[in-house]
N, C-alpha and C positions, 0 to 999 in steps of 0.2 A: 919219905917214910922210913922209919926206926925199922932195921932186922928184927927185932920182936914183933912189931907191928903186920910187917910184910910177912912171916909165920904164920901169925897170927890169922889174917887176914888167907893167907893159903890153905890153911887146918878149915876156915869158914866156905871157902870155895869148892875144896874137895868133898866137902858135908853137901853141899847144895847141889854138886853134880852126881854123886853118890845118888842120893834122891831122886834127880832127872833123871836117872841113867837106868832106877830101877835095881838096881844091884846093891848088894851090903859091901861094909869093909871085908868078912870072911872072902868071898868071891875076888875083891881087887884084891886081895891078898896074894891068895893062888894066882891071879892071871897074871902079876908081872913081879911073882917071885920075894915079894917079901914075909917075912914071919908075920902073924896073924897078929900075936902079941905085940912087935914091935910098932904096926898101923895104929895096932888098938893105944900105945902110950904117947903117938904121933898126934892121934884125934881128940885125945883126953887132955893134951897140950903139956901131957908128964916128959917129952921128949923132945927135944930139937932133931928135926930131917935132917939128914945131909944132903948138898943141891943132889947127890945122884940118886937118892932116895927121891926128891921132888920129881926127878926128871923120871924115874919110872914112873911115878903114882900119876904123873900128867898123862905117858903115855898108854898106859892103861885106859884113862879120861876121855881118847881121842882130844888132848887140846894140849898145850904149850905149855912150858912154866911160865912165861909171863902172863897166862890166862891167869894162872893159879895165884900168882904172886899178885896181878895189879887187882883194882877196885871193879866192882861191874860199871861198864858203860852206861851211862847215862844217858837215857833217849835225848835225841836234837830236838830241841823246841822251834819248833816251824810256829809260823804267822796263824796256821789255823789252828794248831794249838793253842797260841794266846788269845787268840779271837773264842775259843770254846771258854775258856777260863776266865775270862772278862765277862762274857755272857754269865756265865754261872754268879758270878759274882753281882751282877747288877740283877741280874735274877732274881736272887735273895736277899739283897737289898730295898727292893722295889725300884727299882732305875730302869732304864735304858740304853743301850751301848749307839751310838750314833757312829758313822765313819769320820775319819778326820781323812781328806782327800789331799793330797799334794797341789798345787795350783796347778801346775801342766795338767794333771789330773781332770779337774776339773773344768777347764777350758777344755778341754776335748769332750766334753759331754754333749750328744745331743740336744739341741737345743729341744726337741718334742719331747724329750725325754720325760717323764716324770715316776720311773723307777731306780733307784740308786744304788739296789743289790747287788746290779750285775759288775760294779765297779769292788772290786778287791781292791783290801786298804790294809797295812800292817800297824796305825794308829785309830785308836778308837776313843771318844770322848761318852765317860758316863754322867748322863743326868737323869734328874726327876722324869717319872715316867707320863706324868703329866704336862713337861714341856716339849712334846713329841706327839702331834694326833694321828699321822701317819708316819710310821719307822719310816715304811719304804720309799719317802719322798724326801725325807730330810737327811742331808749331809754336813758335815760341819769343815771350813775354811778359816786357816790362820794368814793375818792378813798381815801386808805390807806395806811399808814407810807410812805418809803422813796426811795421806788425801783426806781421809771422814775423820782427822779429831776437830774439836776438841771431843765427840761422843766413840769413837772407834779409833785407840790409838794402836801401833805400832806393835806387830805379831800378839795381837788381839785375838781370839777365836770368835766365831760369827758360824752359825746356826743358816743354811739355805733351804728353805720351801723348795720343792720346784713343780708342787703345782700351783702355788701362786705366780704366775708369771705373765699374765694380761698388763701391759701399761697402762689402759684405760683405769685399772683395778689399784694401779701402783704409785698416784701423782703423791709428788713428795713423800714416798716413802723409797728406805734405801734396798738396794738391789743386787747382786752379782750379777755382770752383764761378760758375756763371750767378747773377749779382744782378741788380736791380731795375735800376739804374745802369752795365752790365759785367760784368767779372765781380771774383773776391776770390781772394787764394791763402788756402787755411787748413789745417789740419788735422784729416782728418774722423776720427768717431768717429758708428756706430752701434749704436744703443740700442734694439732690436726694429725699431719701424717708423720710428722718429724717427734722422734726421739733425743729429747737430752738428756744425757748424764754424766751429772755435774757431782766435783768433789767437794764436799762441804771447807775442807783449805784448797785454796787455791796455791799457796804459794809451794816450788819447789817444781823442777823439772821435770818429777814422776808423775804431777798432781794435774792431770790435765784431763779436761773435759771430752766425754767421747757424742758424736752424733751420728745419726740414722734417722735416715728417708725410711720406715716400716712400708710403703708402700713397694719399696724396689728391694729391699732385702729383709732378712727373713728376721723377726722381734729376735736383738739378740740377748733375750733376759734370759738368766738362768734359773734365777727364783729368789723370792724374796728372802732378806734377810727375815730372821725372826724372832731371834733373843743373841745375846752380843756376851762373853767374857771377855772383861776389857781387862787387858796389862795394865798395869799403874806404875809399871816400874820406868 
């Protein structure tokens, strides 16, 4: 910043704490000793301060020259800040803010779960207010490598129900299921007590089919998928 500027910018700070502080320039005048007149050419910007000129009118101020000198702080934009201002924005839009969850994230979700609020997210995906019939059960997952193309490729977003999550309810439809490591998009298919779910490619190291006995452990579906933004790049 340009010495006129930072001036500048000081004659505006001293105005605003003048005002906070409830006092005129007559009173800082008298309390730290300078001519009434010469404040008065310093505020009117008819005069350049000298720094010892600044340094009394800051100590007058209770504050620093470089309170006086630099810009006001700018409040820290936290997570729930942009999460209020995303809302407002889909608000007025007519939309919906959905969370976007981290995979670890998401894998640690009870599997009984079917509230998604209690999970704090610092990305949010906005859509039509109409592709959401319960906020509180739907979360949204960007996905990984190559298991569901050719219809789900490769850090694709994916839309999770989780109160859809009956397998009986779910045969050949695709699904989030808790793994060892997160979780997997797949496609479930049940077979009495046994759960498959299977990656529509098969090829490729990651792309491997996961199974469950549901009788000896616990349905590990997370929720259906439900609408897909798919990468094309």
């Amino acid at each position: 910043m340009s010495l006129n500027k930072k001036i500048a910018k000081a004659i505006e700070n001293i105005k605003k704490r003048l005002s906070s502080m409830g006092i005129n320039p007559t009173q800082l005048a008298k309390k730290v000793g300078i001519g009434q007149s010469t404040l008065a050419e310093i505020l009117a910007g008819a005069k350049d301060p000298r720094l010892s000129t600044i340094l009394k009118i800051a100590q007058g101020l209770n504050c620093n020259v470089g309170e006086l000198l630099e810009e006001e702080k700018r409040p820290k934009v936290t997570p729930e800040i942009v999460a209020e201002s995303v809302a407002r924005y889909a608000e007025e839009a007519g939309s919906i803010i959905v969370p976007l969850l981290p995979d670890d994230v998401a894998g640690r979700i009870p599997l009984e779960a079917r509230d998604v609020t209690f999970y704090s997210s610092e990305d949010y995906c906005v859509v039509p207010r109409d592709w959401v019939k319960d906020p509180k059960s739907v979360f949204c997952l960007r996905t990984k490598g190559s298991s569901m193309e050719p219809i789900i490729h490769d850090k694709s977003i994916v839309a999770i129900n989780m109160a859809e999550k009956d397998p009986q309810n779910l045969y050949g439809k695709i699904a989030a299921v808790k793994v060892e490591d997160g979780c997997a998009i797949r496609r479930i298919y049940l077979y009495g007590e046994e759960l498959h779910c299977i990656p529509d490619n098969p090829l490729g190291p990651e792309n491997r089919p996961y199974y469950f006995n549901i009788s000896k452990v616990k349905n590990p579906i997370i929720g259906k998928v439900v609408w897909v933004w798919i990468n094309l790049n």
